[in-house]
C-alpha positions in Angstrom: 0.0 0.0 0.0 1.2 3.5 -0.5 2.3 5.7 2.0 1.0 8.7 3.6 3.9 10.4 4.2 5.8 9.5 0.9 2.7 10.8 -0.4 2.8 13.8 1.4 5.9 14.9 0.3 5.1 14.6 -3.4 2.6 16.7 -2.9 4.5 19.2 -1.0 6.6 19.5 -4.0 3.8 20.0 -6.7 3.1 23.5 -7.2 0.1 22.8 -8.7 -1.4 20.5 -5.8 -3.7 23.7 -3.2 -2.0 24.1 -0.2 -5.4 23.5 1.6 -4.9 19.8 0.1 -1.8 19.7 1.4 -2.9 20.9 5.2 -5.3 18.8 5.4 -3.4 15.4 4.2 -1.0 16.7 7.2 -3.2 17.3 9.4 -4.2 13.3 9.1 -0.9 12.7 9.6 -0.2 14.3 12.4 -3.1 13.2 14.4 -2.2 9.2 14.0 0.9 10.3 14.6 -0.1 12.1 17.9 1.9 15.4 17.1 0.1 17.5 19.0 2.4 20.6 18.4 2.4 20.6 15.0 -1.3 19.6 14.7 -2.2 22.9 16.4 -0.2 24.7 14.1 -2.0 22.6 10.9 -5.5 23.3 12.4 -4.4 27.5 13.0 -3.2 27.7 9.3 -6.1 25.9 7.9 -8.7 27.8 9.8 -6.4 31.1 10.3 -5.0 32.6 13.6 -6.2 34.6 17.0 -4.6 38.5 16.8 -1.8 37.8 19.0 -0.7 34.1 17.9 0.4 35.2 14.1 3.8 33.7 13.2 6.7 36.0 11.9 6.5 34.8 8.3 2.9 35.9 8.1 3.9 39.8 8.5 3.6 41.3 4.8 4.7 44.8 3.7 2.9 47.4 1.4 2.1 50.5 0.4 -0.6 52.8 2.3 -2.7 54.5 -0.8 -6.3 55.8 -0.7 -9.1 55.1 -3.5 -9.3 58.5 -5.5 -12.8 58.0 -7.7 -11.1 60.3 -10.6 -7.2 58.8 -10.1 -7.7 55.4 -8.7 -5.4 54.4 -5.8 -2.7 57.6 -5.0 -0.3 57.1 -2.5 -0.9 58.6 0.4 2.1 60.8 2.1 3.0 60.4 5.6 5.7 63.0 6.8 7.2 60.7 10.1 9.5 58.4 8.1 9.0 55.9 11.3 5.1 56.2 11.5 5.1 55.1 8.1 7.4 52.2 8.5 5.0 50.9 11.3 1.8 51.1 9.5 3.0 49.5 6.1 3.7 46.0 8.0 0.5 44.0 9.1 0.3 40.3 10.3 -2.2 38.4 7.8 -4.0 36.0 9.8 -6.7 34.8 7.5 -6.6 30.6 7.0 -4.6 29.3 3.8 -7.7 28.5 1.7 -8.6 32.3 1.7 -5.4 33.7 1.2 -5.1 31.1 -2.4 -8.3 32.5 -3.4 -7.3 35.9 -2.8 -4.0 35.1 -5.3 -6.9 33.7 -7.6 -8.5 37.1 -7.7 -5.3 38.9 -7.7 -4.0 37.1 -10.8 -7.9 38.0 -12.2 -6.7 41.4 -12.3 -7.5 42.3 -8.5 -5.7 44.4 -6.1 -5.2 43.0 -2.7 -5.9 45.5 0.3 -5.4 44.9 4.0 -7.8 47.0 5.9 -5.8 49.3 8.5 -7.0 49.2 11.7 -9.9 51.7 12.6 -8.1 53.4 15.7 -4.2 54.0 13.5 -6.9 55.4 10.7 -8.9 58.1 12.8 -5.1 58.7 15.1 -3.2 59.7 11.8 -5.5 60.8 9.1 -8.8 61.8 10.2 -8.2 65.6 9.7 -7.0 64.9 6.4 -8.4 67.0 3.4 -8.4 63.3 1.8 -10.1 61.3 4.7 -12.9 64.1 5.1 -13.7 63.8 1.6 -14.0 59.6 1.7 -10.6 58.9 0.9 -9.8 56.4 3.1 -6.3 54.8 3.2 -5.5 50.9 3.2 -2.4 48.5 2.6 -2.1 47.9 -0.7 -0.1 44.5 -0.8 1.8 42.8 -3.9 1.1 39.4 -4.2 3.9 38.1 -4.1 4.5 38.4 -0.5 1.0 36.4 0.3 2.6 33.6 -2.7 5.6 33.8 0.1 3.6 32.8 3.4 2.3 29.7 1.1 5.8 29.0 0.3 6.9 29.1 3.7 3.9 26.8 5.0 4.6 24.3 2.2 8.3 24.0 2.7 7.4 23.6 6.3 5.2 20.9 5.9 8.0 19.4 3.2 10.4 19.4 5.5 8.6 17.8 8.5 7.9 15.2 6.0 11.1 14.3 5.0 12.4 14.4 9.2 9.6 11.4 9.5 11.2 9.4 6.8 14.6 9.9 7.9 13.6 8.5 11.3 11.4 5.7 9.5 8.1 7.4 9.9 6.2 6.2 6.6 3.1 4.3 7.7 1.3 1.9 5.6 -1.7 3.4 3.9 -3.8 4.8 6.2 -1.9 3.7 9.1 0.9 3.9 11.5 2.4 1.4 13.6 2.4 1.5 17.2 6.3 1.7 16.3 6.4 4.4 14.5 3.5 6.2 16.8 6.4 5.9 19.5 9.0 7.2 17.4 7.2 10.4 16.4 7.1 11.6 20.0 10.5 12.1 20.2 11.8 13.7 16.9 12.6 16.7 17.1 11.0 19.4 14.3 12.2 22.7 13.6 9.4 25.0 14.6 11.4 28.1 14.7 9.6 29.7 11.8 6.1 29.3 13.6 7.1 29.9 17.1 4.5 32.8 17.7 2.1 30.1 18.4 4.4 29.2 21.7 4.6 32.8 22.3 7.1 34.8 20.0 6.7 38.2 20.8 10.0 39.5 18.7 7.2 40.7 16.2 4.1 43.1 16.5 1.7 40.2 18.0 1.2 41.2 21.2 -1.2 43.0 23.2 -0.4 47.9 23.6 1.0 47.6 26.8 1.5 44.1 28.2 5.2 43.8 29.6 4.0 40.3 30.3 4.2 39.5 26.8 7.5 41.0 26.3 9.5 39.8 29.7 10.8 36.8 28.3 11.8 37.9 25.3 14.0 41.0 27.2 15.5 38.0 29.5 16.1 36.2 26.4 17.8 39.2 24.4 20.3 40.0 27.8 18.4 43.3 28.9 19.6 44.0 32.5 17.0 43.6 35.6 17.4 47.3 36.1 16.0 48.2 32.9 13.3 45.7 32.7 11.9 46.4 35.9 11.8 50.2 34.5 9.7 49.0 31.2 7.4 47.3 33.5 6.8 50.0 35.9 6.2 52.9 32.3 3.7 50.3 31.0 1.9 49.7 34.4 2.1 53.5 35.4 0.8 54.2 31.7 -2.7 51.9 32.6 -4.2 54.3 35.1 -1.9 57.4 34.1 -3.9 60.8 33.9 -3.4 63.0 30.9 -0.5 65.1 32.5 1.0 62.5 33.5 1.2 60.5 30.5 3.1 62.7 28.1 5.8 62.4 30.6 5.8 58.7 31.1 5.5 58.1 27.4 8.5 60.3 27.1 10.2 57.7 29.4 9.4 55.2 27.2 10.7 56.6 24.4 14.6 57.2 26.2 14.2 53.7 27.5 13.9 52.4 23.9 16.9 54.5 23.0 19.1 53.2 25.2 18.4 49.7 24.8 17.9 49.6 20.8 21.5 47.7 20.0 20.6 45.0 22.7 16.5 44.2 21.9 16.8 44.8 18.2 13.3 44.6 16.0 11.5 44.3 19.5 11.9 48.5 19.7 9.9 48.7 16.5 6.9 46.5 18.9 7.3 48.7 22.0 7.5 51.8 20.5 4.3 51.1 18.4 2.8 50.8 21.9 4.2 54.2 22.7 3.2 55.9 19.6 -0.5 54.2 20.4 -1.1 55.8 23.9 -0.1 59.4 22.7 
């Protein structure tokens, strides 16, 4: 009889096999296998992610334009070089099967938008000429950076595939052996490249203001106990802060992030969102 995961793999390698096929074939196999790690992260690709559990690789990058009735889409300026860095990256969390049909459309002659969210919209541009008048901006993604999440889900799945074999993971048919069953529990799978589902926070996935989220990661990245505790006390100060007090703690923030850019890295871009949120 054939085997599932020798099966798998082929088509993981056919570009012209849906990736929704594919998930669900793996999904199969990781339940009678009794991978319970990677069968959550089958079921959150297939039926799409909660706000804060988006992996890394599903972050996409655009343009911000607004629909002009006599022009069509015109980009739309935004002075603060770093305000516009932050709002042309959003984490797509929408399952795999809707993200191929949107490609479908796109290569239909669409245009794929990712709706900004409403508070960033009214914060920056709702005393725009342009807003007031119905012009209301959006990421304007190309499609080749949704084709790259499918990519990276595929090769994911490819690769898990080929770790079972390599350990003797085939199965026979529909089946494993109690063997094999055994042997799955204790191979080890690369799941750096969907770790936001363990908790990741090195990305823009987490909560305006939670240190909780962040604490580990600032462990992680060497920050001294000094400084964290001071993060933690801005952000907790910053919950129940009056107005006069809060430009001053958010100015805090801001030197804290400053001082400790070289050590946290792309984490700054996260905490100084918050920041830039709460003015």
């Amino acid at each position: 009889m054939k085997s599932l995961v020798l099966e798998l793999q082929r088509e993981a390698m056919n570009t012209n096999s849906l990736l929704s096929d594919i998930l669900r074939k793996a999904l199969v196999v990781a339940t009678k296998l009794k991978i319970d790690d990677f069968k959550r992260w089958i079921e959150s690709e297939m039926k799409g992610y909660a706000e804060n559990q988006i992996p890394s690789y599903r972050k996409v990058k655009g343009s911000v334009k607004a629909w002009n009735p006599y022009n069509g889409w015109i980009p739309v300026i935004i002075e603060d070089s770093e305000v516009s860095e932050l709002i042309s990256k959003r984490d797509i969390g929408q399952p795999i099967s809707e993200l191929e049909s949107l490609l479908t459309e796109k290569d239909k002659g669409g245009v794929l938008q990712v709706p900004l969210p409403h508070e960033w919209i009214m914060k920056l541009f709702s005393h725009s000429e342009q807003f007031q008048l119905g012009m209301v901006p959006t990421l304007i993604v190309d499609g080749s950076q949704l084709a790259g999440i499918l990519d990276a889900v595929r090769n994911e799945i490819l690769e898990w595939s080929l770790e079972l074999e390599n350990q003797g993971i085939i199965g026979d048919g529909m089946s494993f052996s109690s063997e094999e069953i055994s042997k799955a529990g204790s191979v080890t799978y690369n799941i750096q490249s969907f770790k936001g589902i363990l908790g990741d926070v090195s990305s823009s996935n987490v909560q305006i203001g939670d240190y909780s989220s962040i604490h580990g990661a600032l462990k992680e990245k060497g920050v001294p106990q000094e400084e964290r505790n001071e993060i933690e006390n801005i952000l907790d100060e910053l919950k129940c802060a009056d107005p006069s007090k809060r430009k001053t703690l958010i100015q805090r923030g801001f030197s804290w992030i400053k001082r400790n850019a070289a050590t946290i890295g792309t984490l700054s871009t996260t905490i100084q969102s918050w920041f830039d949120m709460l003015r």
